[in-house]
C-alpha positions in Angstrom: -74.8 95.4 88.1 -74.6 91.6 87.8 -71.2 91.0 85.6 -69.8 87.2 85.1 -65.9 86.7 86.0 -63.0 84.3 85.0 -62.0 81.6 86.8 -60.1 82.6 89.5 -56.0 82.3 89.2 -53.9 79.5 89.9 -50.7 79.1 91.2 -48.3 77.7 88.3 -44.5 78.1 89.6 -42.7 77.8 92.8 -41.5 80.3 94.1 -40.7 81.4 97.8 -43.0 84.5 98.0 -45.8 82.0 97.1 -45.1 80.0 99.8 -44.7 82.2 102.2 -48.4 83.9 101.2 -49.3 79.9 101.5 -47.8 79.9 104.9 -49.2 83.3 106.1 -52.8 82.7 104.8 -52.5 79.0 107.1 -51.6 80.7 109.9 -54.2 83.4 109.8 -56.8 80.8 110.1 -55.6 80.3 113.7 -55.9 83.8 115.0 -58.3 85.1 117.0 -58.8 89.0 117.7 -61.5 91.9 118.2 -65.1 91.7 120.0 -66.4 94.6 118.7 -69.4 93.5 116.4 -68.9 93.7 112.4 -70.9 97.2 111.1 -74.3 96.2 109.4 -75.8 98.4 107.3 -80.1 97.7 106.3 -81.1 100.0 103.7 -85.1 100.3 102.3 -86.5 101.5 99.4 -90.1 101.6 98.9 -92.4 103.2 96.3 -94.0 106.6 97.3 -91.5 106.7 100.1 -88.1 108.5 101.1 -85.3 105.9 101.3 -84.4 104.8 105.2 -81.1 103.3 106.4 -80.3 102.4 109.8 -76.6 101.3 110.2 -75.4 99.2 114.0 -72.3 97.3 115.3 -74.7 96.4 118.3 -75.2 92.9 117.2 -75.2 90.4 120.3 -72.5 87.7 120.2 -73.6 84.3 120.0 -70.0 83.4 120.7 -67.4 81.7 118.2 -67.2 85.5 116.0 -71.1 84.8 115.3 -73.1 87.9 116.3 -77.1 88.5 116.4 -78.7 91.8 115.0 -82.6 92.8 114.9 -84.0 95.7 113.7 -87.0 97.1 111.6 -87.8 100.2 109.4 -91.5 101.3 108.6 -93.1 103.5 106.4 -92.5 107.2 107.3 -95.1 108.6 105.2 -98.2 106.3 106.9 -98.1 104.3 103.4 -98.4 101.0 105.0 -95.6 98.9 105.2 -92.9 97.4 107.6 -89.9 95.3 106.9 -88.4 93.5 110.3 -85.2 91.7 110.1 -83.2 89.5 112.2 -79.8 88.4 110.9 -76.2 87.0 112.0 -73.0 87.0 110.7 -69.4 86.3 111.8 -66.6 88.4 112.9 -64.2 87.6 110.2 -60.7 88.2 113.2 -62.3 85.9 114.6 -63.2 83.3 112.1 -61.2 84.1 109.2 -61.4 83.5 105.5 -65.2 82.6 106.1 -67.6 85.4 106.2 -71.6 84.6 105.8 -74.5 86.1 106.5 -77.7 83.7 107.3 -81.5 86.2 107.4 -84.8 86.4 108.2 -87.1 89.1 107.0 -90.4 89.7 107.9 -91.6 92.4 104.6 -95.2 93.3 105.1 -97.5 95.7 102.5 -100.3 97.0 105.0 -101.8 99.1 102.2 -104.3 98.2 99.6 -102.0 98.7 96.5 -98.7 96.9 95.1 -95.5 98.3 96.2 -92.4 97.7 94.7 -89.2 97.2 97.4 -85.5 97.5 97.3 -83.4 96.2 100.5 -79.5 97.1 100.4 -77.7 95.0 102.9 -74.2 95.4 103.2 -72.0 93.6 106.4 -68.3 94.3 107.3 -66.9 91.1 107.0 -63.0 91.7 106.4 -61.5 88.9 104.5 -57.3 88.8 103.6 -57.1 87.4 99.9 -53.2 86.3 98.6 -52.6 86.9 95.0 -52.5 83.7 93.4 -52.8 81.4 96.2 -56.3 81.5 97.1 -59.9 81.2 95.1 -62.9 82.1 96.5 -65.9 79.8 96.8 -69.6 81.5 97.7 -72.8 79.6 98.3 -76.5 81.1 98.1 -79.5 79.8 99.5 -83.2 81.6 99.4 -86.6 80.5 100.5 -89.6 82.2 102.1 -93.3 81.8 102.7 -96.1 84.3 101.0 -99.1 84.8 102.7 -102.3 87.5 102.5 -103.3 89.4 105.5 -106.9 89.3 105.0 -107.2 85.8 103.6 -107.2 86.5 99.8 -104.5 86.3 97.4 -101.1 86.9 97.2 -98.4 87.7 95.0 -94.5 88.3 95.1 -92.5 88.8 91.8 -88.4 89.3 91.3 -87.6 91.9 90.0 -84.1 93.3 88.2 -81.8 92.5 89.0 -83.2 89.6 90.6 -84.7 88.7 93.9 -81.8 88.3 95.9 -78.6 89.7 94.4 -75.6 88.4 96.2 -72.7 91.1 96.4 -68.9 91.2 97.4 -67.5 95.1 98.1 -71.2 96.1 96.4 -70.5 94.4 93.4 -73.3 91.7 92.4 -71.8 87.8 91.5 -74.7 85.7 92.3 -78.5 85.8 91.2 -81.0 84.3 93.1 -84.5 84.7 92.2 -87.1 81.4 92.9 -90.2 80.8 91.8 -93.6 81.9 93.9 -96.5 80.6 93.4 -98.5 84.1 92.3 -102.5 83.5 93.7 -101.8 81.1 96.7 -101.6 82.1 100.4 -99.4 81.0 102.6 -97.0 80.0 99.8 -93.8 78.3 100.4 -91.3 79.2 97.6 -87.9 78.0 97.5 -85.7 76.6 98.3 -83.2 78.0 95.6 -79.9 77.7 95.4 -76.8 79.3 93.6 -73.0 79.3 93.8 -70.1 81.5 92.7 -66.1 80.4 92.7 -63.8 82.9 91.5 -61.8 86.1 92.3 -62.8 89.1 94.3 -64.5 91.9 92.3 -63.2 95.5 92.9 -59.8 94.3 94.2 -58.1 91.8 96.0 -59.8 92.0 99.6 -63.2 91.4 100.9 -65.0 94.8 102.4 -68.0 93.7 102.5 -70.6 91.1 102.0 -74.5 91.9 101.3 -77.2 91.7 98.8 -79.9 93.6 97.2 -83.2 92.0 97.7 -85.8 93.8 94.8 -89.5 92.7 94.7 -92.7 93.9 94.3 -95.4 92.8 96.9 -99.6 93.0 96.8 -101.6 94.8 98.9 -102.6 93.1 102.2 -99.8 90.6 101.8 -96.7 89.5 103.3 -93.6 88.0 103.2 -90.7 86.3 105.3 -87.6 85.4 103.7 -85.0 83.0 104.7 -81.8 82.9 103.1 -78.1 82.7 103.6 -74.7 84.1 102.0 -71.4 82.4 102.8 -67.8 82.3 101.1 -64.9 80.3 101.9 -61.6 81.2 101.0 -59.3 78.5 100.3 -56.3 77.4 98.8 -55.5 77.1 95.0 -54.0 73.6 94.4 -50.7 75.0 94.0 -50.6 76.4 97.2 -51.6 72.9 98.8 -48.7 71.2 96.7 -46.6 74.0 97.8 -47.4 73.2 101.8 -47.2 69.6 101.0 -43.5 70.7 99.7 -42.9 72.6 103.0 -44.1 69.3 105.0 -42.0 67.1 103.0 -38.4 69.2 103.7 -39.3 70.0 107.3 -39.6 66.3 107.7 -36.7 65.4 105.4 -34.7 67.9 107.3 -35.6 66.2 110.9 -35.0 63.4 109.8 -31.1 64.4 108.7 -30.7 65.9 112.1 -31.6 63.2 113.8 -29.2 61.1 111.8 -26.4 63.3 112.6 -27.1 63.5 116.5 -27.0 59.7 116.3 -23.5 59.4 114.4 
């Protein structure tokens, strides 16, 4: 799933579509539209279980395009396990060009046996990408504590692709996967940190944001995870030089008119 990508492009000419996509991409940073909360999607996979999903746009807005979801999903089958989240992320009309998600999962194995889980998180977080004038900058960050529910030991290990796979439109670009200390309880493992700067996989827009968390967890045990995914679209240095250009003739221009209108 995890597939490395090229740089992303750079502006090389002048041209006057390329500043008007310079222009346009400037000006969208300004606006401000839609209330409606971004669509979240939580999907869990457990061992000896049926997958569950529980999709929402119910999140609670914390103001500034930043809204607030909780939920939970627990074993169907009475196998013994929970996973409890609580996570926020930012409506992208709102705050454009820079869509995150920042988490907190509560993932507990009731049961006396090691399960292996699989958590699909996926959050609508629009995001306008011009051809050529913009690159794409992500940041990761992942930590958690590890702890036994009867007193004993514990034990949490990655697995493929990695612990946390950071995804744009589905499509993994960042591994995260930090060391845990494997016989202590009450283990604090992280902080880890990863980055990614390039293009958009799967086309020139952003969809989605998300990640696939895959683990396995002991018996008796638990986990809370505390992580967050964020991009930032900005301008390619050609773009900049090309609104530095813009500056310079608006000014140049003013500057002429208002040494005509005193003559």
């Amino acid at each position: 799933m995890f597939a490395p990508f090229v740089s992303s492009v750079r502006l090389s000419a002048v041209s006057t579509a390329a500043l008007a996509g310079a222009v346009s991409l400037i000006a969208a940073s300004s606006a401000s539209a839609g209330v409606v909360a971004p669509l979240l999607t939580v999907g869990v996979t457990v061992t000896g279980d049926a997958p569950q999903s529980v999709s929402s746009t119910s999140g609670v807005s914390n103001g500034q395009g930043a809204f607030t979801y909780g939920g939970s999903i627990v074993s169907t089958a009475g196998n013994g396990w929970f996973v409890n989240w609580n996570l926020t992320g930012n409506d992208t009309s709102v705050v454009p060009n820079s869509p995150y998600i920042s988490t907190n999962f509560a993932v507990g194995n009731t049961g006396a046996t090691t399960r292996t889980f699989q958590i699909l998180v996926a959050f609508a977080s629009p995001v306008q990408v011009t051809p050529g004038v913009t690159s794409i900058m992500w940041n990761t960050v992942l930590s958690g504590v590890l702890s036994s529910n009867q007193g004993g030991a514990a034990s949490l290990v990655g697995l493929s692709p990695a612990m946390m796979e950071c995804q744009i439109n589905g499509t993994g670009v960042v591994l995260n996967n930090p060391s845990v200390p494997g016989t202590n309880t009450a283990s604090f493992f992280g902080p880890s940190t990863n980055f990614y700067d390039g293009p958009v996989p799967g086309g020139l827009n952003v969809s989605t944001i998300g990640y696939l968390m895959t683990f396995s967890l002991s018996g008796h045990s638990t986990a809370v995870f505390n992580g967050s995914w964020s991009g930032t679209v900005v301008p390619a240095p050609g773009a900049l030089a090309l609104l530095g250009l813009a500056g310079s003739v608006a000014y140049r221009r003013t500057r002429l008119q208002g040494a005509d209108a005193a003559e």
